[in-house]
N, C-alpha and C positions, 0 to 999 in steps of 0.2 A: 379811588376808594368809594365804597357804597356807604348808605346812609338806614335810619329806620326812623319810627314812629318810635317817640323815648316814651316816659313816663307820662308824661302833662300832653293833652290834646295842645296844638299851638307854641309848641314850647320847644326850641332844637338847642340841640348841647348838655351840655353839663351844668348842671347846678353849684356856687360857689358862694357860701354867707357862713349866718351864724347867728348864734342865738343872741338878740339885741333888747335890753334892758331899759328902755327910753325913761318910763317913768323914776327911775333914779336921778333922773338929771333934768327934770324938768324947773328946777329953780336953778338950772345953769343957765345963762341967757350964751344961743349960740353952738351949743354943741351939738343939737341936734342937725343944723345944718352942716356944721366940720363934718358927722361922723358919714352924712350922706356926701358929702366930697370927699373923704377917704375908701367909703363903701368903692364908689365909683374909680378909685385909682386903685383900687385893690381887685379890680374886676369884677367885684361882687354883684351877682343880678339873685338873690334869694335872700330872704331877711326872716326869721323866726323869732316872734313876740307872743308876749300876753301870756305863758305858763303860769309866772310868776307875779302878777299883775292884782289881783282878784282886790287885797286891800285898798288900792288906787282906783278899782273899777268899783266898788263900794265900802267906801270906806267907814258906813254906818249899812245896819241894818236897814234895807230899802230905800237905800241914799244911790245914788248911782253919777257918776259923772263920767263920761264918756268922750269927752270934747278934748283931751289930752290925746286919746288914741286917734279918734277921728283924725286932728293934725299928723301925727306922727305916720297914720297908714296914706294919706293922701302925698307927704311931701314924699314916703319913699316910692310909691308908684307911680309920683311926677318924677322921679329921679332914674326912673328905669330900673327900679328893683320889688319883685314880687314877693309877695308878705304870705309866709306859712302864720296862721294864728293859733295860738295856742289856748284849750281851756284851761281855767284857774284850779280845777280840784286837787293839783299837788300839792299848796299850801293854800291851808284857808287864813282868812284873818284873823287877829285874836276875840273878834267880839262874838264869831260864830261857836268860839269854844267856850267863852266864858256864858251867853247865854244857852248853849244848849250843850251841856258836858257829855251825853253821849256819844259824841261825834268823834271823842280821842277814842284810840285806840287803849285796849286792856292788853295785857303781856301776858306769858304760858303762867307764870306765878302770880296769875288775877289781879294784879295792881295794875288799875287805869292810869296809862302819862296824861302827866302835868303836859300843858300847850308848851308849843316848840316844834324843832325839827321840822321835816317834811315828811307827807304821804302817812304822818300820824293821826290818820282818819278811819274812822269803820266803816266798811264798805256794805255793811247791811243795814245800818240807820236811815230809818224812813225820814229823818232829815236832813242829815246833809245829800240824801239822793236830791229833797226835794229841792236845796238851796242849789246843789249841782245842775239839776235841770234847768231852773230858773235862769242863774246867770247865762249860761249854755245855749238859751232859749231866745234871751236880751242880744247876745253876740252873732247868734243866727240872724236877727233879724235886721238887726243894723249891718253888719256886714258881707253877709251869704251872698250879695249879686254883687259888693267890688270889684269892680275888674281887676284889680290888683291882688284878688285874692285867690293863693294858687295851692293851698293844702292849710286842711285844718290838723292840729297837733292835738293830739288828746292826753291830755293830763299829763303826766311826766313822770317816765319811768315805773311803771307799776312791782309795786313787791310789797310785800309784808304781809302780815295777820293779824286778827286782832281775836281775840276770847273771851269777848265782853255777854252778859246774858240774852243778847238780841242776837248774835253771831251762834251760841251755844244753841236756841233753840232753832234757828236755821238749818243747823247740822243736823238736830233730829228730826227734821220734816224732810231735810236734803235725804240720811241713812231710811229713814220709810220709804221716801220714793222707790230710794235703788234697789232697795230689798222688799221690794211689794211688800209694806207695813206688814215682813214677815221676822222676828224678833231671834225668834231660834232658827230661819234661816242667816241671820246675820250674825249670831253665836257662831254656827258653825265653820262660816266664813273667816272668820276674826279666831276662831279654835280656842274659845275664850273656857273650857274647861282646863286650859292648862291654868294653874297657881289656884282653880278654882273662882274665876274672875267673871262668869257669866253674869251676864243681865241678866234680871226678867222683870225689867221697865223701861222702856224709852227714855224716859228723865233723865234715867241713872248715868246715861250717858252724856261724859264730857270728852273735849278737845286735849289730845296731849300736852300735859302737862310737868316742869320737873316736880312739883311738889303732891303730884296724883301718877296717872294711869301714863306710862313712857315706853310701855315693853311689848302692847301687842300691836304688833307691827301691820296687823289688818288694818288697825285705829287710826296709825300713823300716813296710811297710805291713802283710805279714804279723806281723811283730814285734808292732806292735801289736796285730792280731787277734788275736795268743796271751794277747797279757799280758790283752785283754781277757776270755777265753775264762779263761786261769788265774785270776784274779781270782772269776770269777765260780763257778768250781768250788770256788774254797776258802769262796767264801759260801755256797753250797749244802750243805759240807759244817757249815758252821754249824748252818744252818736244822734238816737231819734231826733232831735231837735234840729241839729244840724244839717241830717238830711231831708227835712221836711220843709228847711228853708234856701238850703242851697243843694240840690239834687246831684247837681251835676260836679259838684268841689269832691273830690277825694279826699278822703281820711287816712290817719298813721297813725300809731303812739311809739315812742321811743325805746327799745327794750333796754337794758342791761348786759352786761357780758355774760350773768349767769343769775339767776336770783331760787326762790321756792317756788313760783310759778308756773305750770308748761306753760311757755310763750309759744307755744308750736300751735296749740289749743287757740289762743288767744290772738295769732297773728290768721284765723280763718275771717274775723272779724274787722279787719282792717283792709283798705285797698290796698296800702304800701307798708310794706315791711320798713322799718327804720331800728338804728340802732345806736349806742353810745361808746365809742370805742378807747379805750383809756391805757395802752401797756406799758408796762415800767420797763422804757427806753434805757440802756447802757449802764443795766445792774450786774451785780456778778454773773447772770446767766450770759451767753454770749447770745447777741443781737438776732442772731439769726431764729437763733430757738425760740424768741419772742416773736418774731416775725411767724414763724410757722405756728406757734399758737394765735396769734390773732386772724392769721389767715383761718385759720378753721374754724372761729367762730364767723367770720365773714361768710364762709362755705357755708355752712349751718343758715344762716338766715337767710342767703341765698335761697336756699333750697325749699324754705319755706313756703313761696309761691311759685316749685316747680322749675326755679330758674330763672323767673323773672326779675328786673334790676330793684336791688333795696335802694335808700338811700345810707348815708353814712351821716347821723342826725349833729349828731356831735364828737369833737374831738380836740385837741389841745396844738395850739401851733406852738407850745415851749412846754410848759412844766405843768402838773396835776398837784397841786398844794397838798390835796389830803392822801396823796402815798407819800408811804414811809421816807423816800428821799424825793425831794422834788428838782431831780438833775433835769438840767437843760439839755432839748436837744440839740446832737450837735451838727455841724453845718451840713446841710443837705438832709437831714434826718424826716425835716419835716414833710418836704415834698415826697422824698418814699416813702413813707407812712402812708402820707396822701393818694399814692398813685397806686399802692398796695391796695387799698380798699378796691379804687378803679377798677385795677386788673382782676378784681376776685367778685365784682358784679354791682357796683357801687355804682349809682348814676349823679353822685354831689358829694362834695366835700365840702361837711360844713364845723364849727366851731363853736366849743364853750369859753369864752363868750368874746363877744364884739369889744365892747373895752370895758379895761378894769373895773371893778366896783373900789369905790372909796372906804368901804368897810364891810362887814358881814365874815361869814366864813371861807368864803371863798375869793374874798381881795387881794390873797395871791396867786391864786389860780390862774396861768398862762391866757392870755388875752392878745387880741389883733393890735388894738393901740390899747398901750401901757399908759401909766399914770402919767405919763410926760403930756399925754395927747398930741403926739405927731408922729408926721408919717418917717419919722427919719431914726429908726431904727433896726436892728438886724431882723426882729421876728418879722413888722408891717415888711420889709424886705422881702424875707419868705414869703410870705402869704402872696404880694401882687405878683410876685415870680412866677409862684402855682396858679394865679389865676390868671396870669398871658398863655399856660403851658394848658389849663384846661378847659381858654377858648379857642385853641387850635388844636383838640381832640375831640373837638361836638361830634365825628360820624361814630364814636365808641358809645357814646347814648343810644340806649334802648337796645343792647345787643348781647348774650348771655352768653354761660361758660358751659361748652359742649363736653361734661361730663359721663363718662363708662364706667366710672366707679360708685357704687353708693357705699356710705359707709353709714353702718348702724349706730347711732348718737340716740337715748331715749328716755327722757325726761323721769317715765316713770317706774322707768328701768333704774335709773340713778338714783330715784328715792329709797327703791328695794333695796339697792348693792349697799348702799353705805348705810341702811338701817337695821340691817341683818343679823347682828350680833353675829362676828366672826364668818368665815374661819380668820381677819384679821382685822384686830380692834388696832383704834377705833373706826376705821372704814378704808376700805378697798380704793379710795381717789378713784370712783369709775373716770374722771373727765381726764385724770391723768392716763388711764389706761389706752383708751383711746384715742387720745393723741399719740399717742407710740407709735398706733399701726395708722396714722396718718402721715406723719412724717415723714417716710420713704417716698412717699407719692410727692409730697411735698419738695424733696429734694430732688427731684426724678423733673419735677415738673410738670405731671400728667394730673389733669383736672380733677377733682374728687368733688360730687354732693353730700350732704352728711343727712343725712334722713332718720328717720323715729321707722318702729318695726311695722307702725300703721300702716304703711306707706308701701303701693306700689313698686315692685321692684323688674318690671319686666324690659323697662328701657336701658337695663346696663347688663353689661359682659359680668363684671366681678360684683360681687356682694362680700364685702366685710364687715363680721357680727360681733366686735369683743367684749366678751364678760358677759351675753347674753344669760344675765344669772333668771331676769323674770319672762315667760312665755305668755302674751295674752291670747287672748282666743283668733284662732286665724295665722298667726305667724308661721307656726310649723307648715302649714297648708300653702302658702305662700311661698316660702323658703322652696319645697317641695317641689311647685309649680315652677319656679324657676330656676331648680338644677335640674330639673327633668328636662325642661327644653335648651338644653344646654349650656345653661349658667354656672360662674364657678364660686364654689360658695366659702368663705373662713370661717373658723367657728375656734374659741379657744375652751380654754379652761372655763372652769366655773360660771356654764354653762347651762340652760336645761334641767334649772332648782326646783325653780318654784313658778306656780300661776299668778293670775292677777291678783288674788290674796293673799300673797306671800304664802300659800300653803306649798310645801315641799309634793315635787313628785311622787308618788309612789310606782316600783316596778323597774327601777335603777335611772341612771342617769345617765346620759342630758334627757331625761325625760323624753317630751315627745319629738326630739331632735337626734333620737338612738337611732331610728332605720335609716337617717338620713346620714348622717354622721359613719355608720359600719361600728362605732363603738360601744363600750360600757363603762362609764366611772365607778369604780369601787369605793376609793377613798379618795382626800386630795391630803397635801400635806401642805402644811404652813410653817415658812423657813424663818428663822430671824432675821436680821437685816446681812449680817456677818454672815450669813450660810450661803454655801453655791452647792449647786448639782451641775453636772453635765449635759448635753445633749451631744449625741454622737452620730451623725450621718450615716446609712450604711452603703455600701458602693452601689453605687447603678440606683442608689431609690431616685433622686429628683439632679437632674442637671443644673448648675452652677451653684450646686450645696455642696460642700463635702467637709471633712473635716470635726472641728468640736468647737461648742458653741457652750457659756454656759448660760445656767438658767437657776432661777433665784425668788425668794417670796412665797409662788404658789407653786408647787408641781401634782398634777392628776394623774393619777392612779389608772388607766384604762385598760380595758382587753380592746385587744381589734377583733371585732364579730365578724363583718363583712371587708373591713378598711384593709387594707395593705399598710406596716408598716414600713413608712423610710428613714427615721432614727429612732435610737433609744438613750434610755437613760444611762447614764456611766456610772452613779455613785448611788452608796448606801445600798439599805435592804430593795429596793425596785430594780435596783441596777439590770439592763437587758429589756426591764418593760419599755413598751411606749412612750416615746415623748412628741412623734410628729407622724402622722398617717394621712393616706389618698382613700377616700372612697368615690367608686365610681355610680352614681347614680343616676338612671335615665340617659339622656345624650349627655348629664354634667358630671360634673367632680366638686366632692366637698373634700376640705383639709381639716384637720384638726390639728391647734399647735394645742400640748398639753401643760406646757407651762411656760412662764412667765420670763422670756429670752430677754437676752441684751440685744442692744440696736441693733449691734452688725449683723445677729439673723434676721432679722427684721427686715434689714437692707439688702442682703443675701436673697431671703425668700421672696419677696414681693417685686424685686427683680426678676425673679424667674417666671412668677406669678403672672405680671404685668407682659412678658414674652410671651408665655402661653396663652394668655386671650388676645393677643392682638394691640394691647395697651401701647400707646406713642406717645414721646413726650411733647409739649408745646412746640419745642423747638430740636431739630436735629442738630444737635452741636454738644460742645465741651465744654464744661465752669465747674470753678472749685467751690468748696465748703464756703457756704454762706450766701452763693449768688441763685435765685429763683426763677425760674421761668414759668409765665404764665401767660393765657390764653381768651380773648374774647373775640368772640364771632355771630353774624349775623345769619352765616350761609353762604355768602358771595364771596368775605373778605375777612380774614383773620385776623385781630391786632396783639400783635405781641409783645408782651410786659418784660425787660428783665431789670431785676432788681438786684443791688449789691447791697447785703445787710452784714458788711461788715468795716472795719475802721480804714480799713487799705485797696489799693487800687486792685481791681482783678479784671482777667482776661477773658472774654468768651470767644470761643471759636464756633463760628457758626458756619454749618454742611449746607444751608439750601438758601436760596435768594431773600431775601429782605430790602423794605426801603423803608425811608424816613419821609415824612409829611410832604417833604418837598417832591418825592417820587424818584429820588436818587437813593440809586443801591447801598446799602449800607458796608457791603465787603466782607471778608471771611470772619476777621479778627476784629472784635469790637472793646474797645475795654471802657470800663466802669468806672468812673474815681469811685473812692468812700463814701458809702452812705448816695451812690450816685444808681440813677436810671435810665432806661432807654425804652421808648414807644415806638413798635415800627408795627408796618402790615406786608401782609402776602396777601396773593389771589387766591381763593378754593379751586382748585382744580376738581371737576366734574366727570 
């Protein structure tokens, strides 16, 4: 087995911690010693502190005491564990809100909160930036040359907004910029003659609100562009200090599963992608279906830097307190979870949090050592299991997922779709839609990126675009450039709307995605929930289709211009139109699904799809529902993931050689227990 250069210069294998709360327990005499001899039996070599600290690092206005941390970062990097430190701006203290009340955040209905919560800060007040820097600045310089210090953590989790009069007048220096201080070019944009709603002041303009302006959807999409854009300015102003004291440390901030943010924007600004991964383990959905949503959001931040390894910042070795049921996971659940991330481009697996808190709101939230404090329990169990199993997986560090597929994922695509007003209220679930046509691949086992429309698309065979309802400038152009040199492109329903202002095409639809496409949308129709239509195959159009599919929610309306059709519709007045066409453009092929199938065409088409370009799965073999195969490689040497994400033992049959760590064949028939995994490699053959 071959090896690479991972994330951290000096640093081989896998990273294995969790986010560690020292100053909670510093009138414990003693535990900070236990929890580094438990660290160390748990294999932990990465420890992440100090998010949540800021009150203990100044506990008065220009009070500072630091000699708590100093102890705590010295005994864990005499203990052999490397310290991620975190800035404090996710919760400030209470004395910073009570002397300077700008600081909280205002709400869409103008009411400033009362102090509380986290991340209940305004990101445009010229003082908590300044209080941010400061501390920021104090933590740069005491510990930027630590040898122990091997990533800074910024802030913690970014999301929210705030609407306060400092953030409002932002917006309208933000809106001049973008519209060259041009007022009736930003009417036009916003198409603010409808209801009669024109500006003709800058003032005039506010931040959507429910008890004001909620409907022009130009408002609603710049709005978020800012918050995005302020967001990211007040991280930046983080960072400066940090890299002016420690050059050479790498930076992250942790994202969210999903927030109002583009993190895609906001992860250009960081070294390392990180993320916080939380899924509600063994709920009525079947396991497996959770599995393949989180894998995808895994894909997604993957892809963020190209393919390069995120880390997995945080995650739960038992239970998540604040979902709805806080079920245990069950035995073996926690390591595939764990190894899931791994296989999907993860270089650590790490955990909220080290041990219990004795109160707050999060005192039941799943923890490495429980309130007992010791190591003799089933989760501490888990945990040092995973960490003997991912210091005998360090050559999987630094090595990525050789993805053919991109799949279109779009931050501000998703703001459009669901803020649309119809054709289905209250919103289209873009995240659910696209997961649909992730899931095949998913099941298939064949690698997927999930990428924004910005984004180069010339290193993959397939390109899949669902719901492309918004076009920004470039994509068609793009798209274009790679079916022409032979790429194959999907494109579904509702489609080819609108531009970057939410302004509707004009000249039919999919807008400027018609010559590429061979189609024209007429109308689309929007079904109840209770309504089906058909889709009918018709003989000889695509091989391993045949048959009747239905289709349900949205069905479009199209003529075939250029496209060949290969099914149509069965039922109602369209019945005989289009529901699925090839157009042949340049050396490529685009498809057009026209409405909104059940899985098993899904599964059907993208089978055939995945034939037709040449698509392979991770592994040449046999597994049933539930079990995933997946893929990391450096070039030299393949490591191959399978996972069983369901309650019973299953089977895989595998067609081509395999071995396990120790360099012994693994054999044809490999099976799974429940909730159970296996890590093997093959050689690249060249």
């Amino acid at each position: 087995m071959s090896g690479q250069q991972g994330l951290f210069k000096g640093v081989e294998g896998l990273l294995h911690g969790a986010d560690y709360n020292p100053e909670q327990w510093i009138h414990a005499p003693g535990v900070w010693d236990e929890d580094i001899r438990l660290m160390r039996l748990a294999s932990c070599n990465v420890i992440a502190i100090g998010m949540f600290s800021w009150s203990k690092l100044e506990p008065i206005e220009g009070q500072y005491e630091f000699g708590w941390m100093d102890e705590i970062i010295d005994k864990l990097y005499n203990g052999g564990i490397r310290i991620i430190l975190g800035t404090p701006s996710g919760a400030r203290p209470a004395w910073l809100a009570r002397i300077y009340p700008e600081v909280l955040r205002v709400r869409p209905d103008r009411i400033r909160n009362l102090y509380g919560h986290r991340h209940n800060h305004c990101y445009t007040s010229p003082v908590y930036r300044e209080k941010i820097r400061h501390i920021n600045t104090l933590l740069a310089e005491r510990y930027g040359q630590h040898p122990g210090l091997l990533l800074w953590h910024i802030s913690n989790e970014y999301n929210g907004e705030c609407h306060c009069d400092l953030c409002q007048e932002a917006f309208r220096i933000w809106l001049r910029r973008k519209y060259d201080n041009n007022l009736e070019r930003l009417n036009e944009r916003w198409y603010t003659t409808f209801w009669s709603h024109t500006y003709s002041e800058w003032e005039e303009i506010e931040s959507p609100s429910p008890i004001g302006e909620n409907k022009l959807h130009g408002l609603k999409l710049d709005w978020n562009r800012f918050v995005t854009e302020q967001s990211i300015e007040f991280m930046k102003e983080e960072i400066e200090p940090l890299r002016q004291f420690s050059p050479n440390v790498p930076v992250t901030t942790n994202f969210l599963g999903g927030c109002n943010i583009n993190y895609e924007q906001m992860a250009e600004h960081v070294d390392i992608v990180s993320w916080d991964s939380y899924p509600s383990w063994h709920s009525p959905q079947p396991d497996w279906q959770t599995a393949c949503h989180n894998a995808f959001v895994h894909d997604r931040y993957r892809s963020f830097k190209n393919g390069k390894p995120f880390l997995l910042m945080e995650s739960t070795p038992s239970v998540a307190n604040w979902q709805m049921v806080s079920k245990l996971k069950r035995p073996g659940a926690h390591s595939l979870s764990s190894i899931q991330a791994i296989a999907h481009g993860s270089d650590s697996v790490q955990y909220f949090q080290w041990r219990k808190s004795r109160g707050g709101s999060e005192k039941f939230h799943g923890a490495v050592v429980d309130h007992g404090g010791h190591e003799n329990t089933r989760v501490f169990r888990d945990v040092a299991e995973l960490g003997a199993t991912l210091e005998r997986m360090g050559p999987v560090a630094g090595t990525t997922v050789p993805a053919a597929i991109g799949l279109l994922y779009d931050t501000e695509n998703k703001w459009a779709v669901e803020g649309a007003d119809g054709p289905r209220n209250p919103n289209l679930g873009y995240d659910g839609e696209v997961l649909r046509h992730y899931e095949p691949f998913w099941k298939r086992g064949i690698p997927v990126d999930v990428i924004s429309m910005d984004r180069s698309m010339d290193d993959y065979k397939l390109v899949v675009a669902p719901m492309l309802y918004m076009l920004k400038p470039g994509t068609a152009e793009r798209l274009e450039k790679f079916v022409s040199r032979g790429g194959t492109l999907v494109l579904t329903y509702w489609s080819g709307i609108v531009d970057e202002h939410d302004l509707c095409f004009l000249g039919g639809f999919p807008g400027p995605l018609r010559k590429l496409a061979g189609v024209c949308a007429e109308e689309i129709d929007s079904l109840y929930p209770e309504d089906y239509n058909s889709l009918i195959m018709k003989d000889g159009g695509l091989e391993g289709l045949n048959g009747v599919y239905k289709v349900s929610l949205l069905c479009d309306l199209i003529h075939a211009e250029t496209a060949e059709v290969l099914a149509e519709y069965g039922d109602d007045f369209y019945r005989g139109r289009p529901a699925l066409t090839v157009n042949r453009f340049g050396s490529g092929e685009v498809y057009y699904i026209a409405a909104r199938s059940e899985s098993a065409f899904l599964d059907d088409f993208y089978a055939t799809i995945a034939s037709r370009c040449g698509l392979k799965s991770a592994l040449q073999g046999e597994w049933g529902e539930g079990v995933n195969v997946a893929v990391r490689s450096d070039g030299m040497t393949d490591y191959i993931f399978l996972h069983n994400f369901t309650d019973h033992e299953q089977l895989v049959t595998c067609k081509e050689p395999l071995f396990d760590w120790e360099g012994k064949s693994v054999g044809e028939h490999i099976r799974l227990p429940a909730y159970g995994f296996r890590v093997m490699w093959r050689s690249v053959s060249r």
